[in-house]
Backbone as JSON, one array per atom type, in Angstrom:
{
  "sequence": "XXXXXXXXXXXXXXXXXXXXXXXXXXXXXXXXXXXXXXXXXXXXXXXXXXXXXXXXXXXXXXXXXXXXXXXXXXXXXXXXXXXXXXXXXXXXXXXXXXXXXXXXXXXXXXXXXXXXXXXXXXXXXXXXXXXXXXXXXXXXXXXXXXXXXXXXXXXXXXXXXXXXXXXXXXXXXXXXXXXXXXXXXXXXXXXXXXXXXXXXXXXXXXXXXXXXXXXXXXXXXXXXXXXXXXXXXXXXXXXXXXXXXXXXXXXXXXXXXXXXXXXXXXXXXXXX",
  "N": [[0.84, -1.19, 0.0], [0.36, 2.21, -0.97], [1.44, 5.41, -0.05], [-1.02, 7.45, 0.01], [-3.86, 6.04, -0.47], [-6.58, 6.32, -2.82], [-10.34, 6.63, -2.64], [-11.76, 6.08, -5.56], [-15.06, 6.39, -6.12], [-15.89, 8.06, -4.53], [-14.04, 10.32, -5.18], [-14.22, 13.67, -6.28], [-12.04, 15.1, -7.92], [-11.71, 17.57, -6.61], [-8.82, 18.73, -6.08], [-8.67, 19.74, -3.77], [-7.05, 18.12, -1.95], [-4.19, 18.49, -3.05], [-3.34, 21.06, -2.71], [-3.82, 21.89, 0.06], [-1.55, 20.25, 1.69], [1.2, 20.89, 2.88], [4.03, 20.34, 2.44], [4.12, 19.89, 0.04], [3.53, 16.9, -1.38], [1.92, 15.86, -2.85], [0.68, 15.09, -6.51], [-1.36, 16.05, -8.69], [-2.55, 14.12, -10.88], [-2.58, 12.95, -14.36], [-3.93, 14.07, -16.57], [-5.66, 15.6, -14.88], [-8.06, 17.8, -14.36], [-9.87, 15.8, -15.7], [-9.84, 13.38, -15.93], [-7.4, 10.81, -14.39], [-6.25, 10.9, -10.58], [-5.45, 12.13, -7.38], [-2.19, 11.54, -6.59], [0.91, 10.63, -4.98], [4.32, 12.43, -5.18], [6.52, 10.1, -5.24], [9.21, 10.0, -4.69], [9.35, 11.79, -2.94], [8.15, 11.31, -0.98], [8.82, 10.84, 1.7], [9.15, 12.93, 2.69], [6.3, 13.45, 4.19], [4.88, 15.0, 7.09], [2.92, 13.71, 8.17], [0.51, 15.07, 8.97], [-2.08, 15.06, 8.49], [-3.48, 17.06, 7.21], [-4.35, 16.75, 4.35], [-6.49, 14.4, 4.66], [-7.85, 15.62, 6.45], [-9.45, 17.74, 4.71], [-10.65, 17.09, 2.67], [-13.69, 16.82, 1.36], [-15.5, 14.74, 1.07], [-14.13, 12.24, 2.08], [-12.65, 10.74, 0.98], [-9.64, 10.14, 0.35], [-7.43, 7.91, 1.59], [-4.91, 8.04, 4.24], [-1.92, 6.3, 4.83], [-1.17, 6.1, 7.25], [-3.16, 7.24, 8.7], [-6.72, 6.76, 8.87], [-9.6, 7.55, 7.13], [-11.66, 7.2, 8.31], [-11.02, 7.07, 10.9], [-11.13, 9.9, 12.02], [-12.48, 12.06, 13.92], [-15.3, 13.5, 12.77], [-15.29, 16.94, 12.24], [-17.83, 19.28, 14.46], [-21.2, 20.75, 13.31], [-21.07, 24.84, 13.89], [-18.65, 24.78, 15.38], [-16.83, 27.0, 15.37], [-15.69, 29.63, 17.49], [-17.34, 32.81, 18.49], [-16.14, 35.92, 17.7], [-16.9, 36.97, 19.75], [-17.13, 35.39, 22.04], [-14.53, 34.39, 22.16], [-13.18, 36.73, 22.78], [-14.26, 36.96, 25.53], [-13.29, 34.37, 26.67], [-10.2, 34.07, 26.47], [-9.97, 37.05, 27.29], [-11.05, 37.22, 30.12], [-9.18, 34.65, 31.28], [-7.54, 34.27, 33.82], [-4.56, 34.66, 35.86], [-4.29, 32.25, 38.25], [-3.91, 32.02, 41.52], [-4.33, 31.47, 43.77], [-6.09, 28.7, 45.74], [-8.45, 26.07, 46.14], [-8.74, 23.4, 48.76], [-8.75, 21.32, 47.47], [-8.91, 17.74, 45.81], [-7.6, 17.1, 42.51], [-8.94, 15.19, 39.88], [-7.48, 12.62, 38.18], [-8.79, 11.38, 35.94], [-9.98, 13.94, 34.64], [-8.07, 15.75, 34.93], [-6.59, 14.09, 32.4], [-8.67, 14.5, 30.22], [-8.17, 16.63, 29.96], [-5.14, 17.12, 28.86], [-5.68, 15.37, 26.5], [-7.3, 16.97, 24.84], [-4.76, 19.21, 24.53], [-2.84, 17.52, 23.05], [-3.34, 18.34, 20.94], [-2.16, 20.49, 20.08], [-0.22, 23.11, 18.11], [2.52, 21.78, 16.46], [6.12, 21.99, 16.1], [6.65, 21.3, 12.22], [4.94, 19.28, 12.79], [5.67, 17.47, 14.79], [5.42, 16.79, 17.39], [6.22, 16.3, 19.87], [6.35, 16.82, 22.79], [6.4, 16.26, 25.86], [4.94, 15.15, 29.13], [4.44, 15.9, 32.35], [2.64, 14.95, 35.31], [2.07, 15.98, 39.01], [-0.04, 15.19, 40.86], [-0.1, 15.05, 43.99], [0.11, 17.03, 46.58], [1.98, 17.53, 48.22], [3.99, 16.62, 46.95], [4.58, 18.91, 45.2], [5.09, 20.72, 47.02], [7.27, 19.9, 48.03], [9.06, 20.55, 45.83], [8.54, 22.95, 45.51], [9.95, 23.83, 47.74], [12.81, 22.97, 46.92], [13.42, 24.84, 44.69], [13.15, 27.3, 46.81], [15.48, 26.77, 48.1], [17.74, 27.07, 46.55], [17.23, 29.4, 45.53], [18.31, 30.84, 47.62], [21.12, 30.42, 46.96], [21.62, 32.59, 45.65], [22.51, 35.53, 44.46], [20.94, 38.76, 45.73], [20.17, 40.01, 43.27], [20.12, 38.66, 41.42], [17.67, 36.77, 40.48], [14.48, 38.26, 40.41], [12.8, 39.96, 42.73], [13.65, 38.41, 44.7], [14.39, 38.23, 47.84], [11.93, 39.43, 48.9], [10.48, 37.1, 48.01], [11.95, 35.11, 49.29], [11.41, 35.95, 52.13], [8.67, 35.57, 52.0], [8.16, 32.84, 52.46], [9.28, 32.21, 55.01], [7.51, 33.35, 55.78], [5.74, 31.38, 55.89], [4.25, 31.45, 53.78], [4.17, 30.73, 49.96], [5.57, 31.82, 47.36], [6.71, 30.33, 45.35], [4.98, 28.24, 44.18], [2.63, 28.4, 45.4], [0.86, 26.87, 46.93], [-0.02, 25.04, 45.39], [-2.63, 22.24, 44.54], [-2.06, 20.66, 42.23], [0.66, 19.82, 39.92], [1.35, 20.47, 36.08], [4.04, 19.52, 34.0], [5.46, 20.7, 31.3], [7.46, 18.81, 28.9], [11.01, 17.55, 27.21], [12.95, 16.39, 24.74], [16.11, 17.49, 25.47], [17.99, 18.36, 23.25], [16.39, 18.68, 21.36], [15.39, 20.95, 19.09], [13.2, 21.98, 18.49], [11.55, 21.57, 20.67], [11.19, 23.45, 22.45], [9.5, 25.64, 21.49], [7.48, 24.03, 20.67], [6.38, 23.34, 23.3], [5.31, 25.68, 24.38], [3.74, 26.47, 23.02], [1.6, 24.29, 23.92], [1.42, 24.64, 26.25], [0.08, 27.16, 26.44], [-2.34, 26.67, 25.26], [-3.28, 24.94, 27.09], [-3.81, 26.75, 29.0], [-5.7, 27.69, 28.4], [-7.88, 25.66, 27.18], [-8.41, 24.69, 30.01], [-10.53, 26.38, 31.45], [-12.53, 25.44, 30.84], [-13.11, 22.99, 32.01], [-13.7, 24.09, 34.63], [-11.37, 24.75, 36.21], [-8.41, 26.12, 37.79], [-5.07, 28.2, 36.25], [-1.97, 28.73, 36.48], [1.08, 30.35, 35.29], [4.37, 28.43, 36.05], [6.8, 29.8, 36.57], [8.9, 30.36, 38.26], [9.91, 28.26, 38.81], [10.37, 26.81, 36.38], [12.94, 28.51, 35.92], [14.51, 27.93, 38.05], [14.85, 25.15, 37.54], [16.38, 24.86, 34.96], [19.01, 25.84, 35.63], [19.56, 24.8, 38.38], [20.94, 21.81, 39.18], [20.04, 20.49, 41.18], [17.42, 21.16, 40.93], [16.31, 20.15, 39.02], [16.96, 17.38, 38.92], [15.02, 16.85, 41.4], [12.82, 17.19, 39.44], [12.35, 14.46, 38.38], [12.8, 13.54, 35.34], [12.46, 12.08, 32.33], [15.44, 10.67, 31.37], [17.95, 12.67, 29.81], [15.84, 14.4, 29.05], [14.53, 18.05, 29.71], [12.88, 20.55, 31.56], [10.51, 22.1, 29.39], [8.51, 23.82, 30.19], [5.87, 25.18, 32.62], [2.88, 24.83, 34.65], [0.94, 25.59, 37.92], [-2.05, 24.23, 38.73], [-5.65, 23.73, 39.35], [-8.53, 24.44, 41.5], [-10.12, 27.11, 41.71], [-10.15, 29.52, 43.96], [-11.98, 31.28, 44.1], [-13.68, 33.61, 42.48], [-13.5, 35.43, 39.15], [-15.31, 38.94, 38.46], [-14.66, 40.87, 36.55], [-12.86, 42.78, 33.54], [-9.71, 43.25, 33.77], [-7.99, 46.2, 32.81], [-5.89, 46.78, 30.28], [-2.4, 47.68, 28.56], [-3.21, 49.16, 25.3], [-2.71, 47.32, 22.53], [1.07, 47.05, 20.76], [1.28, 47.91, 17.46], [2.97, 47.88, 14.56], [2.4, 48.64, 11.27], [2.7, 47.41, 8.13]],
  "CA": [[0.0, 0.0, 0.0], [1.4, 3.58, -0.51], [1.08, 6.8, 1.26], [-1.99, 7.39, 0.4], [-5.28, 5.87, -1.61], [-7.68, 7.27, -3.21], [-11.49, 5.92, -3.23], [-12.27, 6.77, -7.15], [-16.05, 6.32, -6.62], [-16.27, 9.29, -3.84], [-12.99, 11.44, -5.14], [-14.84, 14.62, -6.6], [-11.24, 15.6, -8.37], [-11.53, 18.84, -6.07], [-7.75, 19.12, -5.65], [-7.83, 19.89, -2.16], [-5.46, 17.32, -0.62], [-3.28, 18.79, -3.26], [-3.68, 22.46, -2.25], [-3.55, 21.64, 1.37], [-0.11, 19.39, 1.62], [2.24, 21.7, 3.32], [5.05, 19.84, 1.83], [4.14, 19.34, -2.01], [4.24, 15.95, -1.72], [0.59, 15.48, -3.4], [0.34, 15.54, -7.32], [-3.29, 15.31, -9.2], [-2.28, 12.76, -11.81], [-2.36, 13.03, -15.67], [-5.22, 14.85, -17.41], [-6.48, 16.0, -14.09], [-9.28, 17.36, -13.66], [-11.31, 15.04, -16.34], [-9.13, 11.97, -16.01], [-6.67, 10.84, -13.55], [-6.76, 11.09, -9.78], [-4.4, 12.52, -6.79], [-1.3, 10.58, -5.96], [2.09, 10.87, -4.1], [5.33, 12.37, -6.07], [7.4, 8.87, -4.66], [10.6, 10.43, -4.81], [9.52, 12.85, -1.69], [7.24, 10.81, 0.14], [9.93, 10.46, 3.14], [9.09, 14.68, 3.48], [4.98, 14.17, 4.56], [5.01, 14.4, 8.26], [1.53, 13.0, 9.15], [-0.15, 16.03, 9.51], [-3.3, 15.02, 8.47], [-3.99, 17.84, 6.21], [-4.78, 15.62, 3.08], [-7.33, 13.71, 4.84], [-9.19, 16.76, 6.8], [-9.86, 18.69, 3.55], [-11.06, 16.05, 1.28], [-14.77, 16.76, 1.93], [-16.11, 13.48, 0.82], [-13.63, 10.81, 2.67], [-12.57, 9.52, -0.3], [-8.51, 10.04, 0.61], [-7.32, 7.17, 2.98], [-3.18, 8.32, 4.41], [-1.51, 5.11, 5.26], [-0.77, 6.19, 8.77], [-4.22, 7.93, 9.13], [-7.67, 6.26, 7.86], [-10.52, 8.75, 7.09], [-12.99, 6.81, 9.29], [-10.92, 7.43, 12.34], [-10.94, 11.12, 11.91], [-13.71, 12.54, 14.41], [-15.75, 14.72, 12.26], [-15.93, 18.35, 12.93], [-19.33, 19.47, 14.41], [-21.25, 22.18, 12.76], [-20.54, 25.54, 14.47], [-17.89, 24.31, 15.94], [-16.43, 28.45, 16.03], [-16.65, 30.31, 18.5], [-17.83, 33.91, 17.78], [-15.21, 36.57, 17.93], [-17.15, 38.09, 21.27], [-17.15, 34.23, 23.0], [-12.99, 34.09, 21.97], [-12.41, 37.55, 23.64], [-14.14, 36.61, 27.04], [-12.63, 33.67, 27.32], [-8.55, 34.92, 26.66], [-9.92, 38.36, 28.43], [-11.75, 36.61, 31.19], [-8.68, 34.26, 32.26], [-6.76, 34.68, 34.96], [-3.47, 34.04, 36.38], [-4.49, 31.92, 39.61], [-2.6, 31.64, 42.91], [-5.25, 31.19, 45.36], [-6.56, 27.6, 45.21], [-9.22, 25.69, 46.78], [-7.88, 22.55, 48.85], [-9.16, 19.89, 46.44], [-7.58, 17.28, 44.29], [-7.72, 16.44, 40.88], [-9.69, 13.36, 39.09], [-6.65, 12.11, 37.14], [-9.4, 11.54, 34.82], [-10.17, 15.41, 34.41], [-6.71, 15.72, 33.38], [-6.28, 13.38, 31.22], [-9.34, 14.39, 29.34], [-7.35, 18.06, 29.28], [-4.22, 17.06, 28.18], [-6.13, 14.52, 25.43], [-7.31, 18.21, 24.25], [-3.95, 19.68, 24.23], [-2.32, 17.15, 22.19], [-4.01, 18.78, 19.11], [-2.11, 21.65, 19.9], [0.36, 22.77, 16.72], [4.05, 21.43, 17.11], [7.14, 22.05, 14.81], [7.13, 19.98, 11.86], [4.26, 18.26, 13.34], [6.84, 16.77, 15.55], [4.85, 16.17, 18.53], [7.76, 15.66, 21.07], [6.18, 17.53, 24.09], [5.69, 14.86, 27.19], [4.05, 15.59, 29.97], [4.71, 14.87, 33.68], [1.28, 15.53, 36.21], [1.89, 15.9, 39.63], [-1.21, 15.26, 41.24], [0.48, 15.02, 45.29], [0.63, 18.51, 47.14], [2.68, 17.03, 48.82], [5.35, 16.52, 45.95], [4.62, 20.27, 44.89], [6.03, 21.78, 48.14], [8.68, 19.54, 48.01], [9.68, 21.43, 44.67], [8.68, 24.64, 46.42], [11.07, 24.12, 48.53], [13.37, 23.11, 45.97], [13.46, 26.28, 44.87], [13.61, 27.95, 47.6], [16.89, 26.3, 48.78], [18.05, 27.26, 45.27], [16.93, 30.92, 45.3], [19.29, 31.07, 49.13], [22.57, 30.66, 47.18], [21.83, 33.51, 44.8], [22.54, 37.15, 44.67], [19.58, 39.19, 45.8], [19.58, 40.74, 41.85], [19.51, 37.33, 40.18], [15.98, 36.47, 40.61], [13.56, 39.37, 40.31], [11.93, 39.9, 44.16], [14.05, 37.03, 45.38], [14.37, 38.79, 49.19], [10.57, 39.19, 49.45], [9.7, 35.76, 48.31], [12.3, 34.12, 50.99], [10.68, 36.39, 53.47], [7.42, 34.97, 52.07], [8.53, 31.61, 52.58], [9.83, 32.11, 56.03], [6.12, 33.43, 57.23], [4.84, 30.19, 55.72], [3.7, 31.58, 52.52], [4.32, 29.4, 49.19], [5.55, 32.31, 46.59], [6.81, 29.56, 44.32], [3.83, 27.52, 43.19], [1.06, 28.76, 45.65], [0.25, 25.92, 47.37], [-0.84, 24.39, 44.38], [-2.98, 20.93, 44.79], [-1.42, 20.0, 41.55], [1.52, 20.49, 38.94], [1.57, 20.04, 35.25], [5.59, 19.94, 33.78], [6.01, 19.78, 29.8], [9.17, 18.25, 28.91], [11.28, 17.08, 26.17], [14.91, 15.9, 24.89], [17.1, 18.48, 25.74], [18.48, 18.63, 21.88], [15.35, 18.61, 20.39], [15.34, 22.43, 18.83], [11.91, 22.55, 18.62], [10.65, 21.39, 21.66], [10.65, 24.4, 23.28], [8.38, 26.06, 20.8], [6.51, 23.39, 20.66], [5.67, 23.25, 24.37], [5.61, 26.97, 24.76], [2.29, 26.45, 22.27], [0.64, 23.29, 24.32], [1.18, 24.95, 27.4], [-0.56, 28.04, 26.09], [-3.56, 25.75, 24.99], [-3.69, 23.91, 27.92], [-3.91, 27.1, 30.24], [-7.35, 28.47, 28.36], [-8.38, 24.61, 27.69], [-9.0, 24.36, 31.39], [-11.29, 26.78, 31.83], [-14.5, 24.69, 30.49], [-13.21, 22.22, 33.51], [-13.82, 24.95, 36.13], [-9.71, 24.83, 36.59], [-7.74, 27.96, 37.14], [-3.75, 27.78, 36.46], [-0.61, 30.1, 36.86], [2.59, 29.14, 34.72], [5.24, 28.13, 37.02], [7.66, 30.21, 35.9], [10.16, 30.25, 38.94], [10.32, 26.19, 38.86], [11.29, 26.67, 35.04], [13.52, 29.07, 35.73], [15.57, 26.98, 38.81], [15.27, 23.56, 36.92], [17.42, 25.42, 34.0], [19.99, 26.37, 36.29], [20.2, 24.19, 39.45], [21.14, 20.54, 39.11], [19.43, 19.66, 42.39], [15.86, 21.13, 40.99], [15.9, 19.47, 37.97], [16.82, 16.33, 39.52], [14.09, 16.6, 42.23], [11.78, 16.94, 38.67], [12.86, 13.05, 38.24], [12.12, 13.87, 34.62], [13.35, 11.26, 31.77], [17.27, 10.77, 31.21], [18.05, 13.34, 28.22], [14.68, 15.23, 28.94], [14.68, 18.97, 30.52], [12.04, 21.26, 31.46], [10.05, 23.36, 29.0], [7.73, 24.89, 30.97], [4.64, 24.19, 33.77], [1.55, 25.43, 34.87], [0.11, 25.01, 38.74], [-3.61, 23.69, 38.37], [-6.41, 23.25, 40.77], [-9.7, 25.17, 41.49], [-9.71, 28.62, 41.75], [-10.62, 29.52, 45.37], [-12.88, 32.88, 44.31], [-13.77, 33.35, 40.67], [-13.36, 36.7, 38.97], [-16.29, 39.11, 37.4], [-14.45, 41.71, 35.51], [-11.83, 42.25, 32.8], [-9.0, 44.13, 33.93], [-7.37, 46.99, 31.51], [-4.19, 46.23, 29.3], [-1.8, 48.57, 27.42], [-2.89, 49.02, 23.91], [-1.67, 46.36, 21.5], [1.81, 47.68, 20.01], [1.31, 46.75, 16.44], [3.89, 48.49, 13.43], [1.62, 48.38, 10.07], [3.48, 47.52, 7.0]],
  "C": [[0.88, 1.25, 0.0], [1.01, 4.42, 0.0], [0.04, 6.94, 1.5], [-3.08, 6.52, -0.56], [-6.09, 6.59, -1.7], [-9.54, 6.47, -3.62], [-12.52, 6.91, -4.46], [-13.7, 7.17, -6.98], [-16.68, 8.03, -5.89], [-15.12, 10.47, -4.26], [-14.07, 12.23, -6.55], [-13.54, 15.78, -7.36], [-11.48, 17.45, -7.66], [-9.88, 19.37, -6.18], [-6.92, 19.75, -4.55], [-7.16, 19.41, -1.54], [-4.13, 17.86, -1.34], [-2.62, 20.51, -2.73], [-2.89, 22.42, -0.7], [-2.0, 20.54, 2.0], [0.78, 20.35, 1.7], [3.73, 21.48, 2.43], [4.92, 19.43, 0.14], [4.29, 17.83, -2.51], [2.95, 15.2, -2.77], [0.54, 15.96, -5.03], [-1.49, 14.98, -8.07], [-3.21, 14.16, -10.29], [-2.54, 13.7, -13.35], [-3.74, 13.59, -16.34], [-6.31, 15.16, -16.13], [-7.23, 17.4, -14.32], [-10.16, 16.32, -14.12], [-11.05, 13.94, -16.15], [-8.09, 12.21, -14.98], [-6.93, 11.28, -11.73], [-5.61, 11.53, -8.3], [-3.63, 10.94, -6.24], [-0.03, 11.83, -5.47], [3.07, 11.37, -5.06], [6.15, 11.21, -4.65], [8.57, 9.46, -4.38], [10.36, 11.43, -3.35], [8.92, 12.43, -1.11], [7.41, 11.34, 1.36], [9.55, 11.99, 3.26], [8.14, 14.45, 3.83], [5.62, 13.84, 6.33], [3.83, 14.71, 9.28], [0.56, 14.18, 9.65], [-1.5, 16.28, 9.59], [-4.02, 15.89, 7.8], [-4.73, 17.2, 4.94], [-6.18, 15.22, 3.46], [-8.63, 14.6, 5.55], [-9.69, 17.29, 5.94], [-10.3, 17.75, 2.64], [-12.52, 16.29, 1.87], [-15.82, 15.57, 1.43], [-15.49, 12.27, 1.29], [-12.85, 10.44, 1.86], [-10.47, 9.56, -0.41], [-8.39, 9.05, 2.1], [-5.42, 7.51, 3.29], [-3.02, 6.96, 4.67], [-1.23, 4.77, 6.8], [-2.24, 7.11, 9.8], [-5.55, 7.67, 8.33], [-9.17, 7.66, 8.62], [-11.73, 8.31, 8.42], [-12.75, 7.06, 11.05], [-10.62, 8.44, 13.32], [-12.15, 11.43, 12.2], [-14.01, 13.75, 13.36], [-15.84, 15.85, 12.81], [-17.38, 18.84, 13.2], [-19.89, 20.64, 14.21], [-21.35, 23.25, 13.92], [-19.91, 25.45, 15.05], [-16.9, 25.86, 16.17], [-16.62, 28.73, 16.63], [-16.87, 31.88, 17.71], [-16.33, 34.71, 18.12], [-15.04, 37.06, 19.69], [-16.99, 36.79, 22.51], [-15.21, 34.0, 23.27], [-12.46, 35.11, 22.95], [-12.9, 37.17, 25.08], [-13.47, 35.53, 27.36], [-11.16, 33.83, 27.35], [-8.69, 36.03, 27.86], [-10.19, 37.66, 29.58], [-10.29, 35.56, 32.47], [-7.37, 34.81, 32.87], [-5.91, 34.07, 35.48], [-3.92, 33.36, 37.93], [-3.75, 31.72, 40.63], [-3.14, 31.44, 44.3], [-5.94, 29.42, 44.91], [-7.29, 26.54, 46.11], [-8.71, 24.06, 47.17], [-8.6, 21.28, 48.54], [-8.4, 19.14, 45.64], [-8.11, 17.39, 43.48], [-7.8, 15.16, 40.23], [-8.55, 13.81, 38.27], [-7.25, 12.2, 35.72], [-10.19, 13.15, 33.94], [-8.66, 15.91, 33.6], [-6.08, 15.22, 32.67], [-7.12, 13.38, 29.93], [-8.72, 15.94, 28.78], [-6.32, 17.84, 28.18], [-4.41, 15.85, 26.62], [-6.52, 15.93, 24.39], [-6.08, 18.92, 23.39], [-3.36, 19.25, 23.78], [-2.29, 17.39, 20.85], [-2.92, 20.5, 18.83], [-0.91, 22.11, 18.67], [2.15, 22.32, 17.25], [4.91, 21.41, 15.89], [7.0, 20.85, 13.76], [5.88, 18.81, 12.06], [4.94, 17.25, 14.58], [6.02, 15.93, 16.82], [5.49, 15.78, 19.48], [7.44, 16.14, 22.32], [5.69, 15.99, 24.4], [5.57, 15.71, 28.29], [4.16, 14.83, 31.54], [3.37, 15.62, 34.58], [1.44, 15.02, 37.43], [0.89, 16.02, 40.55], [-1.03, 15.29, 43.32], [0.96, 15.99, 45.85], [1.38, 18.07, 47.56], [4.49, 17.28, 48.51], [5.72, 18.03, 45.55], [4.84, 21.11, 45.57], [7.28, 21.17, 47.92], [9.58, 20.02, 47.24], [9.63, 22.62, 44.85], [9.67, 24.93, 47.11], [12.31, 23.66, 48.13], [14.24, 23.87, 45.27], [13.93, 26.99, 45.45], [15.28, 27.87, 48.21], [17.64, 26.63, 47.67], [18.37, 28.68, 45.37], [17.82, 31.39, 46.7], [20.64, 31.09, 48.38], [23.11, 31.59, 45.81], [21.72, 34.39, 45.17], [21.18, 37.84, 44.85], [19.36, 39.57, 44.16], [19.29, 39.34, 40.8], [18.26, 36.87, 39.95], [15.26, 38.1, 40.65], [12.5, 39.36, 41.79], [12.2, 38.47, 44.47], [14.33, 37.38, 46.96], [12.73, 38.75, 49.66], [9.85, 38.03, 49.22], [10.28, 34.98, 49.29], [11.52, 34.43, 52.36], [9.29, 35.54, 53.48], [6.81, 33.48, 52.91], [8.85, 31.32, 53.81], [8.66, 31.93, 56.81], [5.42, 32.71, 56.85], [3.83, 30.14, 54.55], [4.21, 30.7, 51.27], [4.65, 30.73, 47.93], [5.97, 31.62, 45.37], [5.8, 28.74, 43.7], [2.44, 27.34, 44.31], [0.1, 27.69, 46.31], [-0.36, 24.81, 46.73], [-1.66, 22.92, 44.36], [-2.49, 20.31, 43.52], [-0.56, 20.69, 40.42], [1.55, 20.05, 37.97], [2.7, 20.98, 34.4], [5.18, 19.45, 32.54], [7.69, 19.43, 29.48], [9.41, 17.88, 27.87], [12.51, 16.88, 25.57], [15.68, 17.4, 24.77], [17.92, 18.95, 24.45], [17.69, 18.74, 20.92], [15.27, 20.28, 19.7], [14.12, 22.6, 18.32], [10.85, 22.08, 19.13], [10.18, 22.7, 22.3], [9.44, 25.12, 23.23], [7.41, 25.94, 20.78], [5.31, 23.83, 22.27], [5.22, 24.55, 25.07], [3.42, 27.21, 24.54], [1.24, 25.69, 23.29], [0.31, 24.13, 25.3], [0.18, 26.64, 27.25], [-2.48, 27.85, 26.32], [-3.86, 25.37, 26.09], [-4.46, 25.33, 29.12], [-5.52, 28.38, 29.88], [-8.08, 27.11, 28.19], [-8.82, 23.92, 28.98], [-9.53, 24.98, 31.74], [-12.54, 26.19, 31.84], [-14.76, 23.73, 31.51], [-13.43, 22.39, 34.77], [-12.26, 25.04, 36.64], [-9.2, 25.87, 36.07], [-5.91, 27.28, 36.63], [-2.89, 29.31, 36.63], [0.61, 29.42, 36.04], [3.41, 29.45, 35.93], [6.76, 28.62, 36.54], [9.07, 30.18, 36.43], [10.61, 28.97, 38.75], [10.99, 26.11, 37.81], [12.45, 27.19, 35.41], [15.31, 28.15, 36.54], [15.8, 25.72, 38.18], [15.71, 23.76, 35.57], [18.76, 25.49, 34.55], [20.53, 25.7, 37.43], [19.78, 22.72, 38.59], [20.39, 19.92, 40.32], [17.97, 19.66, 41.92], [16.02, 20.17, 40.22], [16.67, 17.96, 38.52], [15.86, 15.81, 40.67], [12.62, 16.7, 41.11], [11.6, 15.12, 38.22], [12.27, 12.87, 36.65], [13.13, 12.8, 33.4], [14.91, 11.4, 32.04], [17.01, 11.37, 29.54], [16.79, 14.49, 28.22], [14.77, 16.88, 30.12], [13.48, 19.37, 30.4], [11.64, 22.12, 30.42], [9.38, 24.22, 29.43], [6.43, 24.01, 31.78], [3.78, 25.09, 33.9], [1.48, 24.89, 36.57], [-1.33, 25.14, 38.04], [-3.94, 23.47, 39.9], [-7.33, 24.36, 40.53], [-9.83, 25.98, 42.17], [-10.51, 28.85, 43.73], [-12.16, 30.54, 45.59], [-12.63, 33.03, 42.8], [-13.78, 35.44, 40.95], [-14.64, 37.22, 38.49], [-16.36, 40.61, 37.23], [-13.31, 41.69, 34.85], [-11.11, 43.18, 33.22], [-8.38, 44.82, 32.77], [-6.13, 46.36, 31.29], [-3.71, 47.8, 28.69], [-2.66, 48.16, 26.29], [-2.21, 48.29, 23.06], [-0.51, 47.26, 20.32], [1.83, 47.49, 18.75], [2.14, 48.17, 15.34], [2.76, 47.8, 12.16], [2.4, 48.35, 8.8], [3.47, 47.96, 5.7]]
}
């Protein structure tokens, strides 16, 4: 079988899988449109990388990929947009959380998140972000304090308000991840040059994808920042061999919901 087939009786010679093929690897065949029907140029196959484009845009099925069959491609459901005014409350609307109600997390709640955020776009299609979910407050002070023992053998200017979060920390406050009832770390091989990107994107996704779950988050920006730099954090992340931090989020349920949008600067935008 090759890359892809084509079922003649439903292909409607549209030329959309050829259109849509990021990589050119799709030609329409020989007297296309009246005769002939889309195939592969062979010689570049080895460039598609599974993106599934081909097979979403065919609006009759009738393209099967070899690594992706049309039937097991959930259809899109109609209106499936949101409106422009539903897109801005929900970006405007969320909120960095740091207060957090002392509940856990159904595993199965976030696993139906991060089943979401796998769609999210990745270099290449690459797909290399992994995912570590600490669900054990427990474990998430232990990295608080992590941290903290971290942020003690640096210069007060190296960290940005690294004097008032030790103080914080002293009167039993949590300025590193907020007490969080749970932590989600993306990760990925440390040579990969476009993991970071990648996970920069999921973690983006993931942190307005949890609003429809009633879950607030906060990125965890100090944790990234020490498990870059200290060898003790990022060994208390116990995170593959070869794999470093890209970035995290605390999660958990907001303690006190918000109900207004706070102001912003003006978007800087240069017009060309």
């Amino acid at each position: 079988m090759g890359l892809i087939t084509v079922d003649e009786s439903k292909c409607a010679r549209c030329g959309l899988c050829a259109r849509a093929c990021p990589v050119g690897i799709i030609a329409l065949g020989e007297g296309f449109p009246t005769t002939g029907f889309p195939t592969t140029i062979e010689k570049i196959e080895k460039g598609c990388i599974t993106c599934g484009h081909c097979v979403a845009t065919c609006p009759n099925g009738a393209l099967n990929h070899c690594r992706m069959n049309p039937e097991v491609c959930q259809p899109l459901a109609p209106g499936w947009r949101l409106t422009p005014a539903q897109v801005g409350q929900l970006i405007k609307g969320r909120r960095s959380i740091r207060n957090y109600r002392p509940e856990p997390l159904d595993p199965e709640v976030i696993g139906q998140l991060l089943d979401i955020v796998r769609y999210a776009p990745t270099g290449m299609n690459s797909q290399t972000v992994s995912w570590k979910v600490i669900l054990d407050e427990q474990e998430v002070q232990f990295l608080s304090l992590a941290v903290i023992e971290w942020m003690r053998t640096l210069d007060g200017d190296q960290v940005h308000g690294i004097r008032g979060m030790l103080k914080a920390w002293e009167m039993g406050r949590d300025p590193v991840l907020r007490k969080a009832p749970a932590l989600i770390v993306a990760h990925g091989a440390a040579d990969d040059p476009m993991a970071s990107a990648s996970a920069m994107i999921a973690l983006a996704n993931l942190d307005l994808a949890a609003l429809p779950f009633g879950l607030g988050t906060c990125w965890a920006g100090f944790l990234h920042q020490a498990a870059l730099s200290s060898y003790e954090v990022a060994t208390a992340l116990a995170l593959p061999s070869g794999h470093r931090m890209l970035g995290g989020v605390m999660i958990g349920y907001p303690e006190f919901e918000y109900t207004r949008i706070p102001t912003r600067n003006p978007a800087q935008v240069t017009w060309g």
